[in-house]
N, C-alpha and C positions, 0 to 999 in steps of 0.2 A: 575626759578620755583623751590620748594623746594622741598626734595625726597617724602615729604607727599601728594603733591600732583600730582608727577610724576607717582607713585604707582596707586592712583586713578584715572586717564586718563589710565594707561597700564588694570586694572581688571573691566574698563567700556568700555574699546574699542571693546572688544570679547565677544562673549557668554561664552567660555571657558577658563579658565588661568591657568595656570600651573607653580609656582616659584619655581623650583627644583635644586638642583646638579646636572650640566653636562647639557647634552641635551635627547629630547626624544630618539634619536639615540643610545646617548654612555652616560645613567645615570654614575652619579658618588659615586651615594650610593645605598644600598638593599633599602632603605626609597620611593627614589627617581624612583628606578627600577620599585615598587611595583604599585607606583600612575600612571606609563604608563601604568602598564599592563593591572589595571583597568580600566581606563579609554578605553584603546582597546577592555577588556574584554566587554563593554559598546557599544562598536560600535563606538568610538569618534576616529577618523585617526587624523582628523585637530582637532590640538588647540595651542593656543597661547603659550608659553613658554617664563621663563626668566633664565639662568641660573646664579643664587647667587653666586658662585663662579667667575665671571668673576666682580663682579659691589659689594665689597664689602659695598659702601652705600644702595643699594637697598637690600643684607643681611638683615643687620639690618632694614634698614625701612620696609622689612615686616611684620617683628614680631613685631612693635610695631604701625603698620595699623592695624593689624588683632588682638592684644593684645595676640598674639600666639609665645610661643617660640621657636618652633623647625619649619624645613624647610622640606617637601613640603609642600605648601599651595596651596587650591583648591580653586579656584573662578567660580562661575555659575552665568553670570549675574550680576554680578557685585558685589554678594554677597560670604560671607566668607562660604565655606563647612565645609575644616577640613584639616588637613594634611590624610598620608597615611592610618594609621590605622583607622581612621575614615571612610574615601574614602571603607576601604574592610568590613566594619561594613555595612555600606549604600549599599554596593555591592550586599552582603550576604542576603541582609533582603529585595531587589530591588529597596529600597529608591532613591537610585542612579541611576538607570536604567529611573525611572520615571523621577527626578528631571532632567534629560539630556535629554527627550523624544522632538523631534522635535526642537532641539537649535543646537545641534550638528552638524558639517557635518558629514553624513557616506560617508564612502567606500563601 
């Protein structure tokens, strides 16, 4: 299987995906920090996670799945959000609130 379509089986398998630095637990950048906390902020405990640093093909193949250069990347559905700043944009305005409304697990 090729990482292009390894990608796309990992951001259709969940409602929620998460490809960050590090893990939800112990982020490994402020980038990466920021998209958990949203996402919690959100109400989202569970979600899917891959961390980039461990699988440096799956790095790169998400920036060029998502045609996005920088890493976190949000998947909803199988579809592309946005990395972090976007994620606290959609926060801010409750776009994101709505968009995760009943997909999510809560806690």
């Amino acid at each position: 299987m090729d990482i292009q379509e390894k990608i796309r089986q990992q951001v259709t398998g969940s409602p929620v995906v998460l490809y960050m630095k590090g893990t939800p637990q112990m982020p490994q950048c402020g980038f990466s920090q920021l998209a958990v906390q949203v996402l919690n902020a959100c109400g989202v405990r569970e979600f899917q996670s891959f961390n980039v640093l461990a699988d440096p093909e799956i790095r790169q193949g998400v920036k060029d799945y998502a045609n996005w250069p920088t890493v976190p990347q949000l998947y909803v559905k199988g579809e592309f959000v946005g990395g972090s700043d976007i994620m606290r944009e959609m926060y801010e305005s409750g776009e994101l609130q709505k968009l995760l409304e009943g997909i999510a697990q809560k806690a």
